[in-house]
DOLUMDREN-243095 format. One record per residue (C-alpha): residue number from 1; x negated, y, z. Coordinates in steps of 0.5 Angstrom, whole numbers. Each point is the difference from the previous one (the first is absolute). Example, Ala and Ser with C-alpha at 12.3 -4.5 7.8 and 13.67 -1.06 7.14 Angstrom:
<pts>
resi = 1; x = -25; y = -9; z = 16
resi = 2; x = -2; y = 7; z = -2
</pts>
This chain:
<pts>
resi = 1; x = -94; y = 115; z = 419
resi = 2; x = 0; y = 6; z = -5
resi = 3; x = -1; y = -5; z = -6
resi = 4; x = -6; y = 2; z = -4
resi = 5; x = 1; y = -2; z = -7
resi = 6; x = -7; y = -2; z = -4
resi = 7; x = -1; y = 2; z = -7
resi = 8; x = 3; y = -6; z = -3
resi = 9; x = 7; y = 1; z = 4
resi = 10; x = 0; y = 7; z = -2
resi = 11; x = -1; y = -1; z = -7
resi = 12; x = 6; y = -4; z = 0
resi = 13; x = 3; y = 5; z = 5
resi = 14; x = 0; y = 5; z = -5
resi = 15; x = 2; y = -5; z = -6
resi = 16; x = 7; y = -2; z = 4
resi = 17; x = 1; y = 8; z = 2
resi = 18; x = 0; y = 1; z = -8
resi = 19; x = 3; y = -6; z = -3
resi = 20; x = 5; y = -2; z = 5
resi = 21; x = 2; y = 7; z = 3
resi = 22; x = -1; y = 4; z = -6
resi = 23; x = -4; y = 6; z = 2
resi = 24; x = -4; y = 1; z = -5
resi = 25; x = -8; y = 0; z = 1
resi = 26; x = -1; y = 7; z = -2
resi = 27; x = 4; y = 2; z = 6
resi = 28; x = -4; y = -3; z = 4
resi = 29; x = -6; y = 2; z = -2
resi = 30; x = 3; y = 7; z = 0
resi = 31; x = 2; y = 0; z = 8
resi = 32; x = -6; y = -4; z = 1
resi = 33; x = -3; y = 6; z = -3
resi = 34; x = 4; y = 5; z = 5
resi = 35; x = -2; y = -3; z = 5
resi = 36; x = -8; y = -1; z = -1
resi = 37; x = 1; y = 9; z = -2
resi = 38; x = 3; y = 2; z = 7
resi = 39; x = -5; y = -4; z = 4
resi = 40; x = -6; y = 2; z = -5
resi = 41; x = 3; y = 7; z = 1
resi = 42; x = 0; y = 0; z = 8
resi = 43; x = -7; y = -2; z = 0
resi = 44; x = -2; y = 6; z = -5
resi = 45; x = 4; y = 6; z = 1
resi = 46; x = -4; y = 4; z = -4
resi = 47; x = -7; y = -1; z = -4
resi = 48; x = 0; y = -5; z = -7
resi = 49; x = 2; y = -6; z = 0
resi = 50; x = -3; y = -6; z = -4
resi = 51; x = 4; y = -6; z = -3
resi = 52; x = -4; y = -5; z = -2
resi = 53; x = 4; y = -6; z = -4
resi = 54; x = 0; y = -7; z = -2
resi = 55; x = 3; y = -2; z = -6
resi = 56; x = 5; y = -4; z = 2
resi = 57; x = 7; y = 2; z = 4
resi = 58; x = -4; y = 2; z = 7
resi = 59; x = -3; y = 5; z = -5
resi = 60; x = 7; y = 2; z = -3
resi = 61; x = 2; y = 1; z = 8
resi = 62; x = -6; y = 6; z = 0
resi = 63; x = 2; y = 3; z = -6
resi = 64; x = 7; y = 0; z = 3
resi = 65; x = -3; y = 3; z = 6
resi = 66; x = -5; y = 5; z = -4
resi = 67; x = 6; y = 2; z = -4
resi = 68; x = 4; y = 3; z = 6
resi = 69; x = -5; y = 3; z = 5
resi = 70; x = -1; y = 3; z = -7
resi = 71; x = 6; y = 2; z = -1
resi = 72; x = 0; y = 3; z = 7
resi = 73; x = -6; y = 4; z = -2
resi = 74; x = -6; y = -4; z = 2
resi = 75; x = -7; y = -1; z = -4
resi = 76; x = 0; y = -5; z = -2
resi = 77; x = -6; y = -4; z = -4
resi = 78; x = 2; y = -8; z = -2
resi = 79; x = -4; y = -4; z = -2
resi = 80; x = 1; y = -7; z = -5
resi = 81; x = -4; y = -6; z = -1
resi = 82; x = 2; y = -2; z = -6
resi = 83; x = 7; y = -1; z = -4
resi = 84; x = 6; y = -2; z = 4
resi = 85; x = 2; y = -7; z = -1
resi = 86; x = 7; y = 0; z = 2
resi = 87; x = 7; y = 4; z = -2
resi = 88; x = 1; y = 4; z = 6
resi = 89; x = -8; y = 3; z = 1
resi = 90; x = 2; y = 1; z = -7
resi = 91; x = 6; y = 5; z = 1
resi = 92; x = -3; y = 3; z = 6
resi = 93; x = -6; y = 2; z = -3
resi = 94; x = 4; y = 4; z = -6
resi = 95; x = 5; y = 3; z = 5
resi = 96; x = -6; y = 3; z = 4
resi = 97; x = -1; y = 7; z = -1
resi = 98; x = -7; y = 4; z = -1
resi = 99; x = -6; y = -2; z = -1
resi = 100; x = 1; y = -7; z = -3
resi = 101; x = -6; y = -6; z = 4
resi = 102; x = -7; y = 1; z = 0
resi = 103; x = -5; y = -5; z = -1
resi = 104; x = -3; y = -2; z = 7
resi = 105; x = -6; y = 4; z = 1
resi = 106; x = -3; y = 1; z = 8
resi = 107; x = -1; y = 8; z = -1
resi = 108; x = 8; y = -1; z = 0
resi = 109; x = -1; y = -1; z = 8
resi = 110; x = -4; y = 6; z = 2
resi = 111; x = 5; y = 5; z = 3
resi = 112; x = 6; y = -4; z = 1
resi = 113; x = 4; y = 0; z = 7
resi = 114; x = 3; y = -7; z = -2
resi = 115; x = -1; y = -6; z = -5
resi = 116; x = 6; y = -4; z = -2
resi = 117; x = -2; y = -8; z = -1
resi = 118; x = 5; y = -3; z = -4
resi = 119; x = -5; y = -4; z = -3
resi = 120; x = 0; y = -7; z = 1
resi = 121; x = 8; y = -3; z = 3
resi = 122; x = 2; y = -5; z = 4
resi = 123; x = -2; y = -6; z = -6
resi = 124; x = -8; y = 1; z = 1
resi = 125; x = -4; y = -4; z = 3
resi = 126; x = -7; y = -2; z = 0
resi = 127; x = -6; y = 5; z = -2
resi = 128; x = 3; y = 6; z = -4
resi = 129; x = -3; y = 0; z = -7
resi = 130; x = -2; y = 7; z = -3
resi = 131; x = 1; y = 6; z = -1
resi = 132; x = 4; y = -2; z = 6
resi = 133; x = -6; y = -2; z = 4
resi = 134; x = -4; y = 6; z = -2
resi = 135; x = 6; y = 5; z = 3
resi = 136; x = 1; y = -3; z = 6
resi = 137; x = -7; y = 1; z = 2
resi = 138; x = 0; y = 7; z = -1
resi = 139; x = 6; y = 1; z = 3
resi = 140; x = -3; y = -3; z = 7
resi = 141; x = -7; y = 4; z = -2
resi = 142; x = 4; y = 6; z = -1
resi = 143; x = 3; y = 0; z = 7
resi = 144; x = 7; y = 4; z = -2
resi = 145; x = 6; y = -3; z = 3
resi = 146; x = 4; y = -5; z = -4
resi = 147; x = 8; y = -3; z = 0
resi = 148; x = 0; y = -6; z = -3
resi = 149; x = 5; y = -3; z = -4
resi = 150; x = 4; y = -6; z = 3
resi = 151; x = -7; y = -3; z = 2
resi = 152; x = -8; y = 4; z = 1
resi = 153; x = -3; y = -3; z = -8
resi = 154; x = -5; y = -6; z = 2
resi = 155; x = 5; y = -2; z = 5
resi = 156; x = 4; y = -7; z = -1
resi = 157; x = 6; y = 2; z = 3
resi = 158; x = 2; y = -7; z = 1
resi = 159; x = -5; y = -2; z = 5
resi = 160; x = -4; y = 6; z = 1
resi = 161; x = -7; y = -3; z = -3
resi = 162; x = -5; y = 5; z = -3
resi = 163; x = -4; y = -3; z = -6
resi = 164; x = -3; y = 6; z = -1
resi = 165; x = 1; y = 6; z = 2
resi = 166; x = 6; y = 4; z = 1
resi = 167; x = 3; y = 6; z = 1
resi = 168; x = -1; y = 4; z = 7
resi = 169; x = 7; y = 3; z = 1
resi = 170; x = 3; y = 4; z = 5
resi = 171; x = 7; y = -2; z = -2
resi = 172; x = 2; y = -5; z = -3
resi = 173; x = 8; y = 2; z = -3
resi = 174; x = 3; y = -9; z = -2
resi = 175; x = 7; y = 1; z = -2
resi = 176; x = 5; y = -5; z = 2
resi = 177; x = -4; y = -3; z = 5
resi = 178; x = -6; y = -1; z = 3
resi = 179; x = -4; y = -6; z = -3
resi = 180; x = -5; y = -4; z = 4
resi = 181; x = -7; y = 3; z = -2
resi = 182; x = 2; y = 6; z = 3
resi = 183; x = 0; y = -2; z = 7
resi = 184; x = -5; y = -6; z = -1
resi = 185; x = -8; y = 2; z = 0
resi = 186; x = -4; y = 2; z = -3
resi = 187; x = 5; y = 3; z = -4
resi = 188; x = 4; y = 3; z = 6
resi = 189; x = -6; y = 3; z = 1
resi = 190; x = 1; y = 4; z = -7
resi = 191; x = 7; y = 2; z = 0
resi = 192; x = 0; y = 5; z = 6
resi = 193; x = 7; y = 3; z = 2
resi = 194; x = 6; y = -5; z = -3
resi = 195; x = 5; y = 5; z = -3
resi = 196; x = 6; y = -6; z = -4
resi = 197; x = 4; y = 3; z = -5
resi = 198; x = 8; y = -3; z = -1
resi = 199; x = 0; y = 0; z = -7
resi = 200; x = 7; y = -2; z = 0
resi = 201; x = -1; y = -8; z = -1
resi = 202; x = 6; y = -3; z = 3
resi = 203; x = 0; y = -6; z = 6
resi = 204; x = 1; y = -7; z = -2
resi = 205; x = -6; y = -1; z = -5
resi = 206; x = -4; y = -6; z = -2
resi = 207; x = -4; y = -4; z = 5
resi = 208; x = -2; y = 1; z = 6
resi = 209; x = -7; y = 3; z = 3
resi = 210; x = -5; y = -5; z = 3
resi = 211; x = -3; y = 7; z = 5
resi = 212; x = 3; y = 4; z = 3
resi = 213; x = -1; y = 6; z = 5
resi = 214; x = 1; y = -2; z = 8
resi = 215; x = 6; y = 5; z = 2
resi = 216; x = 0; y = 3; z = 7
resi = 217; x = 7; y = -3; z = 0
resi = 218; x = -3; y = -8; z = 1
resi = 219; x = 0; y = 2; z = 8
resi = 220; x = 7; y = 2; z = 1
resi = 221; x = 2; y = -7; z = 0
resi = 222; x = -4; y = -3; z = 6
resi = 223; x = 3; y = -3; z = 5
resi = 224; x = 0; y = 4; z = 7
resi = 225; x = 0; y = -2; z = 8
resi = 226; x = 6; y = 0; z = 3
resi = 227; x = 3; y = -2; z = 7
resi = 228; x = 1; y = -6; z = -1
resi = 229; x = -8; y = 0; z = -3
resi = 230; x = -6; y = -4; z = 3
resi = 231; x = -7; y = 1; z = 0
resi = 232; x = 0; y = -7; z = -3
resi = 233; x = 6; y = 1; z = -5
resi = 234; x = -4; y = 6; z = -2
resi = 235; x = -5; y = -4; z = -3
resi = 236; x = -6; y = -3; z = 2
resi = 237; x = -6; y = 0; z = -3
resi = 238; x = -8; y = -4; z = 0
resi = 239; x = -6; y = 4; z = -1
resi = 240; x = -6; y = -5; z = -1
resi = 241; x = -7; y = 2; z = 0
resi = 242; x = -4; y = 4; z = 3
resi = 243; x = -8; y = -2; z = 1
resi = 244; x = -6; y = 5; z = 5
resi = 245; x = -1; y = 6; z = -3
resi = 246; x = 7; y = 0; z = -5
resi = 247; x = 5; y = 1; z = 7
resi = 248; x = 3; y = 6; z = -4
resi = 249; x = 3; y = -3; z = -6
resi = 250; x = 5; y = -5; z = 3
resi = 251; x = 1; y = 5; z = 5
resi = 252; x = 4; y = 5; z = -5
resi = 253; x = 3; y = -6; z = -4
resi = 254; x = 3; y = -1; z = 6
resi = 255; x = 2; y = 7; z = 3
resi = 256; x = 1; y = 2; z = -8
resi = 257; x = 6; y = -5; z = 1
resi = 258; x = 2; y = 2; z = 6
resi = 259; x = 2; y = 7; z = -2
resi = 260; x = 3; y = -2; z = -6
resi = 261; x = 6; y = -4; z = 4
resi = 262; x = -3; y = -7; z = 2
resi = 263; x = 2; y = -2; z = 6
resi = 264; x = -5; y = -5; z = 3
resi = 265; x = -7; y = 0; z = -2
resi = 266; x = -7; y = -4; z = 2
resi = 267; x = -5; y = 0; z = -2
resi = 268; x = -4; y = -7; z = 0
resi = 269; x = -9; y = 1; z = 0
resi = 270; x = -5; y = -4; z = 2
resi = 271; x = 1; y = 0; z = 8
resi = 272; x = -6; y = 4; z = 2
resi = 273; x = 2; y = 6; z = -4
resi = 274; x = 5; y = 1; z = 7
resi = 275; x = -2; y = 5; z = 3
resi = 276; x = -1; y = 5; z = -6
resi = 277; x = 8; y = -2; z = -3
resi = 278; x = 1; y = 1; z = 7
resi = 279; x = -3; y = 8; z = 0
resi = 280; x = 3; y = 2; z = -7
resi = 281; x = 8; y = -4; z = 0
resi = 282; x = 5; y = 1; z = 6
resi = 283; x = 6; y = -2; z = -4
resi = 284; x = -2; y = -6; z = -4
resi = 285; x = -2; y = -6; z = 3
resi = 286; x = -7; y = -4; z = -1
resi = 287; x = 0; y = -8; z = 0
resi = 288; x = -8; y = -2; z = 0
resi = 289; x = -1; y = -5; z = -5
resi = 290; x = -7; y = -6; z = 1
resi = 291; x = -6; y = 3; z = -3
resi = 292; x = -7; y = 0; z = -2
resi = 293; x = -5; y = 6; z = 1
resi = 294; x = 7; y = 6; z = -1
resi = 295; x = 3; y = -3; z = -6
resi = 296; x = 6; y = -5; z = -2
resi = 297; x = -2; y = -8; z = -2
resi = 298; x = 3; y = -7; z = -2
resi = 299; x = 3; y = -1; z = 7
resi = 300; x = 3; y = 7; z = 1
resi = 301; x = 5; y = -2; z = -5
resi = 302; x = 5; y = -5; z = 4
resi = 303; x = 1; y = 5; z = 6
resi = 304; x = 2; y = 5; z = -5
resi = 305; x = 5; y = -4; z = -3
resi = 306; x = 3; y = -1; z = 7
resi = 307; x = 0; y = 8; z = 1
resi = 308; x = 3; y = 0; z = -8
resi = 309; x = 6; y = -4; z = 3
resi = 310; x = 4; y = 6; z = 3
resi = 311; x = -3; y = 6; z = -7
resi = 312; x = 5; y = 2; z = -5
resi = 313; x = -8; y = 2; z = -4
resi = 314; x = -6; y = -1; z = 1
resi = 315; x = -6; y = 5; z = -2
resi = 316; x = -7; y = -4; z = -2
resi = 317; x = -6; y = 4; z = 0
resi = 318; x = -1; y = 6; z = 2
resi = 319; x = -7; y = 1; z = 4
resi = 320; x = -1; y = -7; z = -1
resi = 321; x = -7; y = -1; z = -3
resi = 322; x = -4; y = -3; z = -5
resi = 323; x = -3; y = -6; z = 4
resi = 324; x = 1; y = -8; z = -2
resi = 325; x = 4; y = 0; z = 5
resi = 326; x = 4; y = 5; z = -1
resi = 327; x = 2; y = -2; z = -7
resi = 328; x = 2; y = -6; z = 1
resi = 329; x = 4; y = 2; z = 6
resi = 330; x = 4; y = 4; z = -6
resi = 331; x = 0; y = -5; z = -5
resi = 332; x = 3; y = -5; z = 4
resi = 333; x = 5; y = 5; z = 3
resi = 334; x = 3; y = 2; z = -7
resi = 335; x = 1; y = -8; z = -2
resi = 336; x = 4; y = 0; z = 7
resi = 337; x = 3; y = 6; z = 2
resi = 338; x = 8; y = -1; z = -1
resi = 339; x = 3; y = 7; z = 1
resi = 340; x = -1; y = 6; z = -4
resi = 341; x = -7; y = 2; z = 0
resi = 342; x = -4; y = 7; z = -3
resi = 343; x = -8; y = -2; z = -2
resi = 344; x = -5; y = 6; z = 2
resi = 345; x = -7; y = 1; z = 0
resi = 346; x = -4; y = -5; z = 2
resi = 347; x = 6; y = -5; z = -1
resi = 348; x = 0; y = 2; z = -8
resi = 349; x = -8; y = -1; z = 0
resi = 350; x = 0; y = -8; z = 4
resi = 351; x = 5; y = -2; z = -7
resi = 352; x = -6; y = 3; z = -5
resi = 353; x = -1; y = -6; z = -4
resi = 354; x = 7; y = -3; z = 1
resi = 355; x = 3; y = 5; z = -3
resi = 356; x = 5; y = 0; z = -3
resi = 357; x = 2; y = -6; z = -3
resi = 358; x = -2; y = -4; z = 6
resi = 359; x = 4; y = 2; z = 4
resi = 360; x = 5; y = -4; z = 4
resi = 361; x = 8; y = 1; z = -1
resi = 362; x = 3; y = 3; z = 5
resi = 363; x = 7; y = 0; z = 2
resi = 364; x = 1; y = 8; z = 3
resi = 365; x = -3; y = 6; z = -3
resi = 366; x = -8; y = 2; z = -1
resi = 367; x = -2; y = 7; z = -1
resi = 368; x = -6; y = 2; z = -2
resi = 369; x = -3; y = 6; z = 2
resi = 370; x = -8; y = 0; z = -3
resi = 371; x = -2; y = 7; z = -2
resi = 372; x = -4; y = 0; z = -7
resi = 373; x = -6; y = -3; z = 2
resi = 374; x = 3; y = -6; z = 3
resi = 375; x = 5; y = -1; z = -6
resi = 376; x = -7; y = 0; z = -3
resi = 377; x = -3; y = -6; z = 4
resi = 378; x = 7; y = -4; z = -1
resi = 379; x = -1; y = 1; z = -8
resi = 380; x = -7; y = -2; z = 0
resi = 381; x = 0; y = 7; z = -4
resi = 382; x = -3; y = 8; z = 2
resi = 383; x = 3; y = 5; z = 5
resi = 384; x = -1; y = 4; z = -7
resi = 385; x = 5; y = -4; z = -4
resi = 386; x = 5; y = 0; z = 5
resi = 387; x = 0; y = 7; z = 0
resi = 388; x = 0; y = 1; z = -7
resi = 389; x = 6; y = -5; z = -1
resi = 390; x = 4; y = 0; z = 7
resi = 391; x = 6; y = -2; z = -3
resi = 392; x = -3; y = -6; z = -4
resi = 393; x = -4; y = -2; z = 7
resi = 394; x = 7; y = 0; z = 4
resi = 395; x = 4; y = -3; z = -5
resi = 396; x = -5; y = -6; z = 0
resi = 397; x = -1; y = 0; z = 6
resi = 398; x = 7; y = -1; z = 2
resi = 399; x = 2; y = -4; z = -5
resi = 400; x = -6; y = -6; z = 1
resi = 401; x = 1; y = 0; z = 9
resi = 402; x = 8; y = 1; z = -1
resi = 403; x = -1; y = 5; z = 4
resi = 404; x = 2; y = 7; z = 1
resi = 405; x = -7; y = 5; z = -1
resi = 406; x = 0; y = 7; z = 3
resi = 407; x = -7; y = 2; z = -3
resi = 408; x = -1; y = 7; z = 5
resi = 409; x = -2; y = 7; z = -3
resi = 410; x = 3; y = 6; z = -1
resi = 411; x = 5; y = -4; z = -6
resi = 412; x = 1; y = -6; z = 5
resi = 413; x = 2; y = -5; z = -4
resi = 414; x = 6; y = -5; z = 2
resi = 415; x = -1; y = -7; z = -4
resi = 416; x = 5; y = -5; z = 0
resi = 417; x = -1; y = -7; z = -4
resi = 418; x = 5; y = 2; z = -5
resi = 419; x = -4; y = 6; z = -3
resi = 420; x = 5; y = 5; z = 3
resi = 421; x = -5; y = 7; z = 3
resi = 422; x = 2; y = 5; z = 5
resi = 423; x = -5; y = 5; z = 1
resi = 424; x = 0; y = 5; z = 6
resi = 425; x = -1; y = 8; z = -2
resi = 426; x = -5; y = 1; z = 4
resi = 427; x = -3; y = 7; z = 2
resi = 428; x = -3; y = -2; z = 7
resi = 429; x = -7; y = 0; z = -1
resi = 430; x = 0; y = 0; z = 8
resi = 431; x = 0; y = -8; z = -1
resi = 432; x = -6; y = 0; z = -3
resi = 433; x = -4; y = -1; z = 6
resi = 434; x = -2; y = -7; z = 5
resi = 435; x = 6; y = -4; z = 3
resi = 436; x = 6; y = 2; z = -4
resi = 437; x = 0; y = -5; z = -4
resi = 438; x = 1; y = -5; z = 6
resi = 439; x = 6; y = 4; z = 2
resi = 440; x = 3; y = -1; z = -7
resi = 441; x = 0; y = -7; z = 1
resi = 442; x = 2; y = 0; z = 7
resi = 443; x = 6; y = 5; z = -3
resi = 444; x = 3; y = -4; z = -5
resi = 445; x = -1; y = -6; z = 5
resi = 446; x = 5; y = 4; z = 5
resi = 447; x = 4; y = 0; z = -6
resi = 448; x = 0; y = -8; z = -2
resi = 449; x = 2; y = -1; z = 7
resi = 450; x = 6; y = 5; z = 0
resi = 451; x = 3; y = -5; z = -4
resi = 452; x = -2; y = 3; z = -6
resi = 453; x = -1; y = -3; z = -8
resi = 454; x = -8; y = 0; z = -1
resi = 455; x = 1; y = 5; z = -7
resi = 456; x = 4; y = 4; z = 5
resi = 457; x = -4; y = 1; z = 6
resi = 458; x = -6; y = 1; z = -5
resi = 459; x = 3; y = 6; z = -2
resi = 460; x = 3; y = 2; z = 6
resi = 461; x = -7; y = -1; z = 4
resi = 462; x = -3; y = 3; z = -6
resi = 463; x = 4; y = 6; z = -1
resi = 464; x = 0; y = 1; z = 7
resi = 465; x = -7; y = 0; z = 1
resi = 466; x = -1; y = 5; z = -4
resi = 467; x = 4; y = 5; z = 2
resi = 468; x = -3; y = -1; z = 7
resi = 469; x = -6; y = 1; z = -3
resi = 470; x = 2; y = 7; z = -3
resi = 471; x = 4; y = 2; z = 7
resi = 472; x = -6; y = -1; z = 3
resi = 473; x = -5; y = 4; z = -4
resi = 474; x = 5; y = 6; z = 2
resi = 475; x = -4; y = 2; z = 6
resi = 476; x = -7; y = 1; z = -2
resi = 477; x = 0; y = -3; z = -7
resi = 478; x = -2; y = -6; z = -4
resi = 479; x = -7; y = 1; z = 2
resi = 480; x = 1; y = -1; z = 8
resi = 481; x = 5; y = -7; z = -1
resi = 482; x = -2; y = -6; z = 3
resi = 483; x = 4; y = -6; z = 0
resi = 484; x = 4; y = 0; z = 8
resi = 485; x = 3; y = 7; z = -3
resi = 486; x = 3; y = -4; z = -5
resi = 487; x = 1; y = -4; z = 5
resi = 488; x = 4; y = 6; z = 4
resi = 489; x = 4; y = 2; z = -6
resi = 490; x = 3; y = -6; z = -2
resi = 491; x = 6; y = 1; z = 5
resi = 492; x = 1; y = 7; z = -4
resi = 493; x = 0; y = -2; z = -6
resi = 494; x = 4; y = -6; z = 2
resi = 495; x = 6; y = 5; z = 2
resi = 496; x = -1; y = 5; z = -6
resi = 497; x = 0; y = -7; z = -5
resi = 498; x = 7; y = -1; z = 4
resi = 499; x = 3; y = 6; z = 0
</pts>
């Protein structure tokens, strides 16, 4: 992972480089500052360029920034909202030329290419007190583009929570790393383009990031079919659901496994879904499991637990149903499943109730793949909630099942049961459509029976699933995407992840 400190790790970052490395905190302010002035100067080749400051040191780097594009001949207007409250504010603020800062007015913003948000840093949280409130209402309503300093004000840049409002950036610059807020929603979703700036803080510092950034490099590792391969060795995997009317859903579980490296597949569903299984799967097998009226119950279990016998993991969930029968099929199957097991879809909503302290201990690794609203039904708590507090819920939800979280989005999130988060990057809004989530689980079930670390294969099939996701938008965009081409671009991606 491309570690992502949080605002408490950053904080003593910067207090090691200035005590223990002895460069001086106004020397960082400075290069941090030079940075924020050649981005903002990018943005906004010419026009008048507003910097709106905080009191404190991310104000201090605006007025860093607001002295050079000065300096270079820029109209610059800086704004202030109140006295500095710290020495290298204070030394920045006198060694700015022209103009000295305004108080904050509206009118300000009228005719401005560019607004510099240096108001709030990397400490702020929870709902921005006035006047702070106040101008970042009006930089939204004002609709002018915006470079946000470190992190967009009103976004928590440990968790991405927005307790109010926040700033809408099209570029956020960070200086020495990203932090976790900027890659998590909602806050993702207002930090816009990403520009991190070295501001010469040297390796080896305090602590260690609990988030990180999911790097394309998690796939070069993976094991590969040589001669000596078989279809067995390369690993097998057990797709248990299925029900009438739900066909599809297993069945891209298991084609998504299979394109993804797994070497052996069957799908087991109620005995008489035969004939469509037969229609959509040539490669994967079908085992028929007792059944009543097209769905799963009690006495399916025992069959299963014989087809487990030769599975390296097993799937639970995909197109399984909501009924009585069903459900207790899954419960039951989770307490004696005894290899690697990934829970999807319905598999997640049949434990709702018994979630998560209940939950039996088992031996090998469980990977949870809800979406928000089915995290919501596990938490006893609202699909809202888990939206506005991603982190929280995955960590929570890790922790209390002593399993690994993937909790889809565009920011999926992978939770382990320490509290350590890899986060995903994105950008592949053609998964936002039916089925693609099945092919995730199916996807990191190929990666578990590869003999992989159930944090590794988490990572990988994420990783994976996503770049397969923006391959197969190239043709006709995001728009016209369906689940089997993501399917179809997984070897691609693969190949690309390997190289």
């Amino acid at each position: 992972m491309e570690p992502l400190p949080d605002a408490q790790l950053m904080r003593d970052t910067d207090a090691w480089a200035i005590a223990e490395k002895g460069i001086p905190s106004l020397e960082l302010m400075e290069r941090a500052g030079e940075g924020l002035a050649r981005v903002s100067g990018h943005c906004a080749p010419d026009g008048r360029i507003v910097v709106v400051c905080g009191k404190g040191n991310n104000g201090g780097d605006g007025l860093v920034a607001a002295r050079i594009l000065r300096e270079e001949g820029r109209e610059v207007d800086v704004v202030t909202t109140g006295k500095w409250s710290t020495s290298d504010a204070k030394a920045s603020a006198a060694r700015l030329p022209g103009p000295r800062p305004r108080t904050w007015n509206a009118s300000l913003l009228t005719g401005a290419t560019l607004v510099v948000d240096a108001l709030l840093g990397t400490g702020a949280t929870g709902v921005p007190r006035e006047p702070a409130s106040t101008i970042i209402a009006a930089l939204n309503a004002a609709r002018v583009r915006v470079v946000a300093v470190d992190v967009p004000s009103g976004v928590d840049a440990s968790t991405g929570e927005i307790a109010g409002e926040a700033v809408q950036a099209a570029v956020t610059v960070t200086f020495h790393r990203s932090k976790p807020g900027l890659w998590i929603n909602p806050g993702k979703a207002h930090a816009g383009r990403i520009e991190e700036i070295d501001i010469g803080i040297p390796r080896g510092g305090p602590g260690e990031a609990m988030a990180g950034l999911i790097r394309p490099i998690v796939l070069r590792g993976l094991p590969r079919r040589e001669s000596a391969t078989t279809k067995f060795t390369s690993g097998v995997v057990l797709v248990l659901g299925g029900s009438t009317g739900l066909t599809g859903a297993p069945s891209m579980a298991a084609m998504g496994a299979m394109r993804a490296g797994a070497g052996y597949v069957t799908v087991a569903a109620p005995r008489s879904l035969e004939l469509p299984f037969a229609v959509r799967l040539l490669e994967p097998m079908f085992a028929p499991l007792p059944e009543r009226a097209g769905s799963l119950v009690v006495e399916s279990v025992e069959p299963a637990l014989k087809l487990l016998a030769r599975a390296d993991v097993a799937v639970l969930g995909p197109g399984l149903g909501k009924s009585d029968g069903a459900f207790a099929f899954a419960r039951e199957m989770f307490e004696r499943v005894d290899v690697p097991l990934v829970l999807d879809a319905d598999g997640l909503n049949a434990l709702e109730g018994c979630f998560p302290e209940d939950l039996p201990h088992r031996r090998w690794a469980t990977v949870l793949t809800p979406h928000p609203g089915e995290l919501a039904r596990m938490l006893g708590i609202s699909s809202e909630d888990v939206g506005a507090h991603r982190l929280d819920c995955a960590r929570e939800a890790a922790a209390k099942a002593k399993s690994f979280v993937v909790l889809k989005g565009d920011d999926t999130l992978v939770a382990t049961p320490k509290g350590r988060v890899a986060i995903s990057r994105g950008g592949a809004p053609g998964l936002a459509t039916a089925g693609t989530g099945d092919v995730l689980a199916g996807v990191i079930a190929a990666m578990l029976s590869r003999g992989l670390t159930a944090a590794q294969a988490c990572c990988a099939g994420v990783h994976l699933h996503a770049r397969a996701g923006q391959l197969a938008a190239l043709p006709h965009g995001p728009d016209g995407v369906i689940a089997s081409d993501v399917i179809a671009a997984l070897p691609a991606a693969l190949g690309e992840g390997r190289v």
